[in-house]
C-alpha positions in Angstrom: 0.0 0.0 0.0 1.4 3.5 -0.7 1.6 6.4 1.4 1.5 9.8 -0.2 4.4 12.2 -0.7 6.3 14.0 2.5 4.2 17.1 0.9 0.9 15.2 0.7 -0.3 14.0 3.5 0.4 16.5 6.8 2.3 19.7 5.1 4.9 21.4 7.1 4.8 24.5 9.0 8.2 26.5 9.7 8.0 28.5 12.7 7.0 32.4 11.9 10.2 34.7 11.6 10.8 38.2 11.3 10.1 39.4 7.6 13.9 39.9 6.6 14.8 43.9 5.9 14.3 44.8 1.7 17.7 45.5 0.5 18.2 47.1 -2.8 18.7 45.4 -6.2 22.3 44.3 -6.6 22.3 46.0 -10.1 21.5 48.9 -8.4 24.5 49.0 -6.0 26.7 47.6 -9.0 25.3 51.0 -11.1 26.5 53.4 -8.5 29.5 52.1 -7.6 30.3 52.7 -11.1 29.2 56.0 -11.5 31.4 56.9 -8.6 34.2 55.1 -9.7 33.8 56.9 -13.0 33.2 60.4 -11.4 36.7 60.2 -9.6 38.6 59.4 -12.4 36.9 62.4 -13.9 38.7 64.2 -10.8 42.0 62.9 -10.8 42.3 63.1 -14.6 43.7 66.8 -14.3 41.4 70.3 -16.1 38.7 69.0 -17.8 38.8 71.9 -20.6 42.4 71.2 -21.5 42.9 70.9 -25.1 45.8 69.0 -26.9 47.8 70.7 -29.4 50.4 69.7 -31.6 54.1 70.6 -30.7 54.0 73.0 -33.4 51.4 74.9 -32.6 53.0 75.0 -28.7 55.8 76.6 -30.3 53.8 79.2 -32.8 52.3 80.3 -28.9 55.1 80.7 -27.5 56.4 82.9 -30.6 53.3 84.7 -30.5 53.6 85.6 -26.8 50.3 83.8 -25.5 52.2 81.4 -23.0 52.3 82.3 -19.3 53.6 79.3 -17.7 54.6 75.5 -18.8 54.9 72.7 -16.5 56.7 69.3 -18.0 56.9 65.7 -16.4 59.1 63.8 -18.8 58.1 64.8 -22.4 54.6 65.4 -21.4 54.2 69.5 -21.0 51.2 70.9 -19.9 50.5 75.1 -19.5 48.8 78.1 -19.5 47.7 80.7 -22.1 47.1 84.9 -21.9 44.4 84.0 -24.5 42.4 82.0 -25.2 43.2 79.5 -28.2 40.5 76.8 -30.6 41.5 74.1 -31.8 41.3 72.9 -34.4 41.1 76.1 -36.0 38.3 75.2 -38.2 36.3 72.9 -36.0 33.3 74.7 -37.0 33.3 73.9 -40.9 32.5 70.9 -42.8 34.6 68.4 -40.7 32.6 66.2 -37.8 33.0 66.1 -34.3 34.5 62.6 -34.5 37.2 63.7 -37.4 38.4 66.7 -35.6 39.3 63.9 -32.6 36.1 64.6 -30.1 38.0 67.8 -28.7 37.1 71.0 -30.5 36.6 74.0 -28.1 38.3 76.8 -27.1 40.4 76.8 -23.6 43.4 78.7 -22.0 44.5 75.3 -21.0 46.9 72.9 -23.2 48.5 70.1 -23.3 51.7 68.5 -25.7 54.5 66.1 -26.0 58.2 67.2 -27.0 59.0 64.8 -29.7 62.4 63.3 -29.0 64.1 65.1 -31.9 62.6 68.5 -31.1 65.0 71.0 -31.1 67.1 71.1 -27.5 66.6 75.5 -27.5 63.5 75.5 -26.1 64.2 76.3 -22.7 66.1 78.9 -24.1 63.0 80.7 -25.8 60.7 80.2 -23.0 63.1 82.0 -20.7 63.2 84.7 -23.8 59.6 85.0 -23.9 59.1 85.1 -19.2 57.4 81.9 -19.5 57.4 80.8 -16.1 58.5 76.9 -16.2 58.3 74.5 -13.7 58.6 70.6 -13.6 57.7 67.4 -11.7 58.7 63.5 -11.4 57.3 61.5 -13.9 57.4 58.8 -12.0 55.7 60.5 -8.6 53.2 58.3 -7.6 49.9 59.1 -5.1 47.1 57.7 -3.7 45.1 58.8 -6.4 47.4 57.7 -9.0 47.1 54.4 -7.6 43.1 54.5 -7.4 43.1 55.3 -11.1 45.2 52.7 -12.0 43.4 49.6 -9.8 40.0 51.3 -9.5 38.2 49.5 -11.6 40.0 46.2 -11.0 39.2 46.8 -7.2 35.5 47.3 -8.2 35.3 44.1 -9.8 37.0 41.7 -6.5 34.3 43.5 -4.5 31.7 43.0 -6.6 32.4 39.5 -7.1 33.0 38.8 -3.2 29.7 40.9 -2.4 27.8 38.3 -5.5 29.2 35.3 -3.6 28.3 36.2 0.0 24.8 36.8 -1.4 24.9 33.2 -2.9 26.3 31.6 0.2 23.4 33.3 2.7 21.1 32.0 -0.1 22.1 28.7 0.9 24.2 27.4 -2.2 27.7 28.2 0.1 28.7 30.6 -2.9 31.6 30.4 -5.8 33.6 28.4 -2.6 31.1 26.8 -2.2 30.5 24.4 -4.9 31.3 21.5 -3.2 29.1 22.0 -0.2 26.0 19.7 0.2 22.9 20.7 -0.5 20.9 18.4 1.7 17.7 20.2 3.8 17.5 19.3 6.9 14.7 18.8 8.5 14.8 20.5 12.0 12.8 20.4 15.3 10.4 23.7 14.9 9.2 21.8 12.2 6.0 19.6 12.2 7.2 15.8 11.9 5.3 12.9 9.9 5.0 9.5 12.2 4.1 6.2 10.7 0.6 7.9 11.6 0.6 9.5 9.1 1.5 6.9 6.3 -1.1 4.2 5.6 -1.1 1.6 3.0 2.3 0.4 3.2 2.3 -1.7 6.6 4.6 -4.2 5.2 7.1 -1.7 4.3 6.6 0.1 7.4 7.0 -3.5 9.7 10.6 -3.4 7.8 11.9 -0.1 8.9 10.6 -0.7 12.4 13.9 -2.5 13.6 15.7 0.8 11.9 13.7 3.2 14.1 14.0 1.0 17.2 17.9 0.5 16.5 18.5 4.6 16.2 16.4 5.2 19.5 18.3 2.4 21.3 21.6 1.5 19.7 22.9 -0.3 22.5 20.1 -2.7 22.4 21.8 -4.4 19.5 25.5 -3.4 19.9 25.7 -5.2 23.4 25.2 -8.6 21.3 27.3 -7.9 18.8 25.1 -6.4 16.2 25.1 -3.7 13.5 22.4 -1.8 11.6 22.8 -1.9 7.8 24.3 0.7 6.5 22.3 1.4 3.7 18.1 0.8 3.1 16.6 0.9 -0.6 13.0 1.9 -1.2 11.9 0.5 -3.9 8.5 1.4 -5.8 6.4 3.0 -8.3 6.3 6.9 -8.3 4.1 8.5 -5.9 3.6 5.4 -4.1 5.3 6.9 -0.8 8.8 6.3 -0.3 9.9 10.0 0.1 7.2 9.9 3.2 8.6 6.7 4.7 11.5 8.0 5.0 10.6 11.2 6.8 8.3 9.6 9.4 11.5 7.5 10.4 13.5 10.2 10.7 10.2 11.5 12.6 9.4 8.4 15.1 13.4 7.9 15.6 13.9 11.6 16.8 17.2 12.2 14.7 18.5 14.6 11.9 17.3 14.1 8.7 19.2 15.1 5.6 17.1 15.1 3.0 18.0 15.8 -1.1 17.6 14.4 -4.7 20.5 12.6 -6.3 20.2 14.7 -9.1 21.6 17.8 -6.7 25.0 16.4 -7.1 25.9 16.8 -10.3 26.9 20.3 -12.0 29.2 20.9 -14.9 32.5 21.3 -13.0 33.9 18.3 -12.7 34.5 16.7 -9.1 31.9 18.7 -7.8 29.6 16.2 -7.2 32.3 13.7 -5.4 32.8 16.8 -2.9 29.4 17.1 -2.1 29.0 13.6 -0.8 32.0 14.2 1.3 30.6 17.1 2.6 27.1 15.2 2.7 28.7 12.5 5.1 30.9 15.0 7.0 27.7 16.3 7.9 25.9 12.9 8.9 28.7 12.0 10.9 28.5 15.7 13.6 24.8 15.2 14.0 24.9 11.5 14.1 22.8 9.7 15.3 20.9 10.5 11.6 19.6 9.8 8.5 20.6 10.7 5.0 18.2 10.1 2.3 18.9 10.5 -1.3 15.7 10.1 -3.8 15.9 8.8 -7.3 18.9 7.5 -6.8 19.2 5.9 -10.1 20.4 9.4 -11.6 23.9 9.0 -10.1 23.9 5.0 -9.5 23.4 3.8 -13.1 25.9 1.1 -13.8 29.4 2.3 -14.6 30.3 1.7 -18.4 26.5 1.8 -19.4 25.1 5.0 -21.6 26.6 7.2 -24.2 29.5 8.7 -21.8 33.0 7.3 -22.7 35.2 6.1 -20.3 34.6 6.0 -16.8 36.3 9.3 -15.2 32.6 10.9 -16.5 31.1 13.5 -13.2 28.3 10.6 -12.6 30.8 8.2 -12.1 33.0 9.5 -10.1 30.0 10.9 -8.0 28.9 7.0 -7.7 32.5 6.1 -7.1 32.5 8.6 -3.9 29.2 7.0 -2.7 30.4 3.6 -2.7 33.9 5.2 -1.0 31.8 6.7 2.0 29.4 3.6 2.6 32.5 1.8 3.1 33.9 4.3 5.4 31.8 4.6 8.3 30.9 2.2 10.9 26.7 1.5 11.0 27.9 2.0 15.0 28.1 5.5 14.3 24.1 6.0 13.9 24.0 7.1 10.6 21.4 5.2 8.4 21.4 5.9 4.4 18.0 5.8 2.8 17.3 5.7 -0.8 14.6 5.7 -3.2 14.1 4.4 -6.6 11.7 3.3 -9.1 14.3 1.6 -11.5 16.5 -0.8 -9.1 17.1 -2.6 -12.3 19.4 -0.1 -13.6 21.8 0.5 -10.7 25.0 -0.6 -10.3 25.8 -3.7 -8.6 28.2 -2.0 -6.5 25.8 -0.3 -4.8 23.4 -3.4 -3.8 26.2 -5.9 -2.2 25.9 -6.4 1.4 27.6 -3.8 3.4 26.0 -1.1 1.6 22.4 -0.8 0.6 22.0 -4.3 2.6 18.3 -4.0 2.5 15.8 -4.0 0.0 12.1 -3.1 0.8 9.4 -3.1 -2.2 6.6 -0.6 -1.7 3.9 -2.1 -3.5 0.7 -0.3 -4.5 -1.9 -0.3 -1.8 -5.0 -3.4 -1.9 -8.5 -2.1 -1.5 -7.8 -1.9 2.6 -4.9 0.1 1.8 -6.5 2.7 0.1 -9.2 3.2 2.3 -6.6 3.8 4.9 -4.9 6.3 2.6 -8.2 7.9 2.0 -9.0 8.5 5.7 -5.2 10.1 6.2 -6.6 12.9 3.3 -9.7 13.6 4.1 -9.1 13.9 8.2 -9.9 17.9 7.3 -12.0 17.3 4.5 -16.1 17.4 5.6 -17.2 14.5 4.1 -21.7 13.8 3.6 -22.7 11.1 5.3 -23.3 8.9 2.5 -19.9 8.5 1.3 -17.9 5.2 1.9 -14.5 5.1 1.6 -14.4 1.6 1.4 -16.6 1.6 -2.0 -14.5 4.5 -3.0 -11.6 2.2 -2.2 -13.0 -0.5 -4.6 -13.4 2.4 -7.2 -10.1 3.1 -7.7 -7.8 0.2 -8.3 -4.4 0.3 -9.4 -4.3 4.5 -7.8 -1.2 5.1 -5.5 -1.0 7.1 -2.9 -0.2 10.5 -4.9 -3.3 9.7 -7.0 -5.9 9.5 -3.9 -4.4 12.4 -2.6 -5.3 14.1 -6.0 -8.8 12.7 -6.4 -9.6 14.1 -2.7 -8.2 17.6 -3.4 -10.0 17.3 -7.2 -13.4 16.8 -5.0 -13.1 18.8 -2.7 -12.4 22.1 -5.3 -15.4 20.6 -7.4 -18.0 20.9 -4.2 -16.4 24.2 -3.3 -17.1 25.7 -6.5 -20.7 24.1 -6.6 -21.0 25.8 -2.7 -21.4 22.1 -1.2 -21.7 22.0 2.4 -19.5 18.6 2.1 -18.5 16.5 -0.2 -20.3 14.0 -1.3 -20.3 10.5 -3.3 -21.1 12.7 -7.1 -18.4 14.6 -6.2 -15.6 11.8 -6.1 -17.2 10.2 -8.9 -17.0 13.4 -11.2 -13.0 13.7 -9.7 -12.6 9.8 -10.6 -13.4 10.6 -14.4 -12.1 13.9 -14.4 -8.7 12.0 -13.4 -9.1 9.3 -15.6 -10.2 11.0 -19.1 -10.1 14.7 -17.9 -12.8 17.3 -17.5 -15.6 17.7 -19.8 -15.3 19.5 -23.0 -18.1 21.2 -24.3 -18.5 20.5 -27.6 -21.5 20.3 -29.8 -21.4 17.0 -31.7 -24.3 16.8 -34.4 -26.4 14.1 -34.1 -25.1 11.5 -36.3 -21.5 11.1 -34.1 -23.4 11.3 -30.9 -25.3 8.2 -32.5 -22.3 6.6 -33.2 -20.5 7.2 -30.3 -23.6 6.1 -28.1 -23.6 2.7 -30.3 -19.4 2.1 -29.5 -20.0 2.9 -26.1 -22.9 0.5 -26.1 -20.9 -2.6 -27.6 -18.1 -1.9 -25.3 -20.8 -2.6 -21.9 -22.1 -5.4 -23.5 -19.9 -7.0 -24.2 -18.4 -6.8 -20.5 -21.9 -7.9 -19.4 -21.9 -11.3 -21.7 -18.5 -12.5 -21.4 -17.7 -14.6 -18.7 -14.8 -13.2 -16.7 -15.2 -9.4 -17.4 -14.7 -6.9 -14.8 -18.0 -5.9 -13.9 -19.4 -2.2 -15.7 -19.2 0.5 -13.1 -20.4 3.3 -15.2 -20.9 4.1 -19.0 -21.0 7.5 -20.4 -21.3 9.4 -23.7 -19.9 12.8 -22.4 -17.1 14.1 -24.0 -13.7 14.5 -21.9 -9.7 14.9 -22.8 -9.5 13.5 -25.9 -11.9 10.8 -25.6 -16.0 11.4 -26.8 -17.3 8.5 -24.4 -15.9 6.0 -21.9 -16.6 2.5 -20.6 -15.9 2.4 -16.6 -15.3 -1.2 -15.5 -14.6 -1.6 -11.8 -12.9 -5.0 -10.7 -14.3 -6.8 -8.2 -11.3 -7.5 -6.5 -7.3 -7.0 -6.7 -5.6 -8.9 -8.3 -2.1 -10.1 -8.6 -2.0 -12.3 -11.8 -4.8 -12.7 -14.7 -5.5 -15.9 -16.2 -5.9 -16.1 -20.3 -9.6 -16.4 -20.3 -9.2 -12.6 -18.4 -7.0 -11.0 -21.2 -9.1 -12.6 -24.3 -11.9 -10.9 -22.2 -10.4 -8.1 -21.9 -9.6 -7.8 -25.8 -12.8 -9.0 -26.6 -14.6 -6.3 -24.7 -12.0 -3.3 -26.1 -13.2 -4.6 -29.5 -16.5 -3.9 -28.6 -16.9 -0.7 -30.1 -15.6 -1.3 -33.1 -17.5 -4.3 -33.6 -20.8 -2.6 -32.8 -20.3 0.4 -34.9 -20.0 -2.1 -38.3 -22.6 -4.3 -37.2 -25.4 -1.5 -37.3 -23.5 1.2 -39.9 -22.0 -1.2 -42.3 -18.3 0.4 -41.7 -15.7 1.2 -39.1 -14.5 4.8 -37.9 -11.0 6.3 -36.5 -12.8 6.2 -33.0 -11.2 2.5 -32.0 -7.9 3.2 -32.3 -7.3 3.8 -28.4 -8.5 0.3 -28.1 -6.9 -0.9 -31.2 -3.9 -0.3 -29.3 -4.5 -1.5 -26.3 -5.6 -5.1 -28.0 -2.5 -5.2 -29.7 -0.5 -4.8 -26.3 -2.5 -7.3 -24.4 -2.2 -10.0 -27.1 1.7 -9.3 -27.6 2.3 -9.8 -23.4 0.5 -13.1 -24.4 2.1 -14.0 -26.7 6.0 -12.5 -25.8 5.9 -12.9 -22.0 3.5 -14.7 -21.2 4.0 -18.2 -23.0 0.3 -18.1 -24.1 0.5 -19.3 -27.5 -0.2 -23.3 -27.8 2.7 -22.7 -31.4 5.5 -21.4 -29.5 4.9 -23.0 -26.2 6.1 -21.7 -22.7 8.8 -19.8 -23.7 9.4 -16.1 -22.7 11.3 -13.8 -25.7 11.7 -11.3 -23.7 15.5 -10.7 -22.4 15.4 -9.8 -19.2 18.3 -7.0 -19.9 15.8 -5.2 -22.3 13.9 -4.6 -19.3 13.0 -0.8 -19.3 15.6 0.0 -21.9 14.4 1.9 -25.6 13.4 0.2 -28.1 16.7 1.6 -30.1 19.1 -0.1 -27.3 16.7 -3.7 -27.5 17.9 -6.7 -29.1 16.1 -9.6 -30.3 16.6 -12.8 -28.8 15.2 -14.8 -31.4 15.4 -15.4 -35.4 13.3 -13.6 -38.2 11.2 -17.3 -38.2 10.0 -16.7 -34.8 9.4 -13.4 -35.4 6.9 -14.1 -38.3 5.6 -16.9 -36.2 4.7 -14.2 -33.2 3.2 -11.9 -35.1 1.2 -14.3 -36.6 -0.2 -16.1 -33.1 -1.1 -11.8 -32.1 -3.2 -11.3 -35.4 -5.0 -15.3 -34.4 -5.7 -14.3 -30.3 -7.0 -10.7 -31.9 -8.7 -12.2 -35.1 -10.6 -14.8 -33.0 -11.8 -12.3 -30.1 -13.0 -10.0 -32.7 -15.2 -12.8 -34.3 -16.1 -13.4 -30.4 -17.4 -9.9 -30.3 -19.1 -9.9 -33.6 -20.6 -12.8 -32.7 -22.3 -12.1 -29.4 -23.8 -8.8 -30.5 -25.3 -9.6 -33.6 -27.0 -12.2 -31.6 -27.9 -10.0 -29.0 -28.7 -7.0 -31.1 -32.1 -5.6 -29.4 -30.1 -5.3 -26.6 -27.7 -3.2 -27.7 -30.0 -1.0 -29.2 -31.8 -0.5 -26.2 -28.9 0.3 -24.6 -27.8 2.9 -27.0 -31.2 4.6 -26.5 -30.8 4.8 -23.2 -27.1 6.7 -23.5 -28.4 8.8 -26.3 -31.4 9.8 -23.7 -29.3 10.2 -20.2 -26.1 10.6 -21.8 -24.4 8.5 -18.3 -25.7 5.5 -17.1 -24.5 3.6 -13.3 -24.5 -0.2 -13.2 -28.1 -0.9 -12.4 -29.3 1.6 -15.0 -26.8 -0.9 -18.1 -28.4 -3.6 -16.8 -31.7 -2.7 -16.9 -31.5 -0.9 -20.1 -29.9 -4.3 -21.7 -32.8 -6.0 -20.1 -30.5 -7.4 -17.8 -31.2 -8.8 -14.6 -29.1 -8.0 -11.0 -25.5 -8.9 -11.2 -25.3 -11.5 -8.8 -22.7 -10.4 -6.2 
């Protein structure tokens, strides 16, 4: 039985905490910090209005008299003027701003260089002309100078250390980070799940009991000698409750509990993923007693050499490789339990499964009818429910759903009566969630009256055929409304679970899918595009029969399926036998199909009225329940 999701069943509250203070957009500070930065080298660059002139021209001012004072660091000479001087001359004709060099205006500030073969007499004609000349060390050097030079370098290291700091208080340890673990830990201030809390997986949780009792009294088992396995691996379909197992242990032992997805190891740096299990571990082992718990852990524990990497040094592997490195490391007398989950334990790595690490395997099945009554009355504790409703019909009603899917049909029922302003939910309201899972929700289309016809007739051979063949699951509901993709549906509600199906189920099974098809070319005279849902699933039935199942008296009791194919595309499949069996299979699939379609031809041409009446019936109340099929077929009372 399956237990919904750690976020399903009794959601987590985290203890109410100051609202944190609104700091500004970092692209905000970044913007000022360089408009300052860029304001001070304004500052330190010496006049603004400054213009640069050629040597030349320096010396035409000085002829001309219009220099009052020159100052000169190394060749560079910078001065003064009596008047004022433009330049370019003829910035102002025909030439643009950016061919006249971006500096045309007129200043009594200049600047030059003295070319190295300048002529060595021109201190001798400044002196001539009272220029007042003066000079410092090229190579003087200031705080400011210094600022210019490594400002912007400096605004860069302090942007990037301000980036990562904000990264590490976000919780991913920042750029120096990388290789910390990213495990959440659950902590005291938040609500814990118990094995109260999960229902439909007793025989998983009668496993893990001896984990929970072992981490609340370790010296229970240590004074004769022994040791907790180091390593326990859920395994199960999605949604069937594993993540939840795992926290109420962690929630009945009382211990830390790291939780985290395998696929939060790997990043593009290489080794990063290697240093986060360290780090993982390092952190087990200073809160130990405690749990780790690593879901889907077939993303990291694929076997090595499988897949399109080359090589073996790929990140995944040498994630994998660190796992195996650290389950060998610690002693199980250290309290720390490691918990995984996967839904694919046929793909991971044999490494991984060999006693001493994951010692344990427990399969968490999908929950029998009890189970999912239990898993009903965990959702719906704060749900109002009408008196009429049973869980234990609505149990019956949904065969095959896990614990993620009841969840979902309780939270589907409960929207549905709160938009209708229900007091409580009632029994119409689950049934309307139970197809609006199934097919999805009604779509309102107009269908003229020649398709409804039809589709009433397909629906219509499809019941009847599960009311006249022996071994049918019995019809639950039959319906001509239009939802997801599908213009009518068959409900057909086993009567109980079941673990294996005998051949007289599956050829009913196929001879009720063809149903449809059958009846629409018995009363039109030709078939439509409307089987081909259960044109496919025929196909797949008879194949299992044929392939897996040895149900074909020609090729006997032999399976040709290999069992590495398991789960694998059909692009990386082989075939494990020759082109003669092949032939031979397909043709045994076209017999077990060709012989239940005459089955189905058969049985309603003979009972034709019937499945007129029927058709009626839809075509007049559009959804029918059991007793109303039955009666409308002229039917008596299934006999229970």
């Amino acid at each position: 039985m399956i237990e919904p999701r750690e976020t399903d069943a009794t959601p987590t509250r985290r203890a109410p905490q100051a609202s944190p203070r609104r700091r500004q957009p970092w692209w905000v500070l970044m913007l000022f910090a360089l408009a300052g930065n860029y304001l001070l080298l304004r500052a330190c660059s010496g006049p603004e209005d400054a213009i640069t002139i050629p040597y030349t021209v320096f010396k035409e001012q000085i002829q001309a008299d219009n220099v009052v004072s020159v100052t000169g660091a190394g060749d560079a000479i910078r001065g003064q003027l009596k008047a004022e001087l433009r330049y370019p001359p003829d910035a102002g004709g025909d030439r643009s701003w950016f061919e006249i060099g971006g500096r045309a205006h007129t200043s009594k500030q200049f600047q030059t260089r003295r070319p190295s073969f300048a002529d060595p007499g021109l201190e001798a004609l400044l002196a001539a002309r009272g220029v007042v000349i003066e000079a410092t060390d090229e190579h003087e050097s200031s705080w400011f100078g210094v600022l210019i030079g490594f400002g912007p370098t400096l605004l860069l290291i302090g942007a990037f250390v301000w980036l990562s700091r904000r990264a590490a208080e976000a919780g991913s340890g920042g750029v120096f980070g990388l290789g910390k673990s990213r495990a959440r830990r659950y902590s005291e201030t938040e609500k814990k799940v118990s094995f109260a809390d999960v229902a439909g997986i007793d025989e998983a949780k009668a496993e893990l009991v001896e984990i929970v009792d072992f981490l609340k009294h370790p010296q229970k088992y240590q004074r004769l000698g022994g040791m907790m396995p180091k390593g326990v691996l859920l395994v199960g379909a999605p949604g069937t409750g594993k993540t939840l197992l795992a926290r109420a242990i962690a929630g009945e032992a009382g211990v830390p509990f790291l939780s985290l997805s395998a696929s939060e190891f790997i990043e593009m740096i290489v080794g990063v993923g290697a240093a986060r299990v360290r780090d993982l571990f390092k952190e087990a082992r200073q809160v130990a007693p405690s749990i780790i718990f690593i879901d889907e852990l077939d993303a990291i524990g694929r076997s090595r050499g499988s897949g399109a990497a080359l090589g073996g040094h790929d990140e995944r592997e040498q994630t994998l490789n660190q796992i195996l490195t650290e389950m060998d490391g610690f002693d199980s007398r250290e309290g720390i339990v490691v918990l995984a989950a996967t839904n694919r334990p046929d793909v991971l790595d044999a490494a991984l499964l060999r006693p001493g690490r994951f010692d344990r395997r427990i399969v968490v099945q999908h929950p029998d009818r009890p189970g999912r009554a239990a898993i009903l009355k965990v959702h719906t504790r704060n749900v109002p429910l009408a008196p009429e409703v049973s869980l234990e019909r609505l149990a019956a009603e949904t065969p095959g759903l896990v614990g993620a899917d009841l969840r979902n049909l309780v939270n589907e029922a409960a929207l549905l009566a709160a938009r209708q302003g229900a007091a409580a939910v009632g029994p119409e309201h689950f049934a309307e969630a139970i197809q609006k899972i199934t097919l999805g929700p009604v779509r309102h289309v107009l269908l003229n009256p020649a398709d409804r016809e039809r589709t009433a007739y397909h629906e219509a051979g499809h019941a009847l055929l599960a009311l006249l063949v022996a071994g049918s699951d019995p019809v639950h509901r039959v319906s001509i409304v239009p939802r997801g993709m599908a213009l009518g549906a068959t409900y057909q509600m086993p009567s109980d679970d079941r673990s294996s199906h005998g051949e007289d189920y599956l050829r009913a099974r196929i001879t009720g899918a063809l149903g449809g098809r059958a009846a629409e070319q018995l009363i039109y005279g030709v078939v439509t595009t409307g089987a081909e849902n259960d044109l496919q699933q025929v196909t797949e039935i008879a194949r299992r029969m044929v392939l897996r199942w040895g149900m074909s008296a020609k090729l006997g009791p032999i399976s040709f399926v290999a069992a590495a194919d398991e789960g694998l595309p059909p692009a990386f499949q082989h075939q494990p036998y020759s082109e003669a069996t092949s032939e031979l299979i397909d043709s045994e699939v076209r017999r077990i199909v060709e012989e239940c379609h005459a089955e189905a031809d058969r049985l309603l041409a003979e009972h034709r009225p019937k499945l007129e009446s029927l058709a009626r019936a839809l075509l007049e109340h559009e959804s029918l329940d059991e007793q109303e099929v039955r009666a409308a077929a002229g039917l008596g009372a299934r006999v229970a």
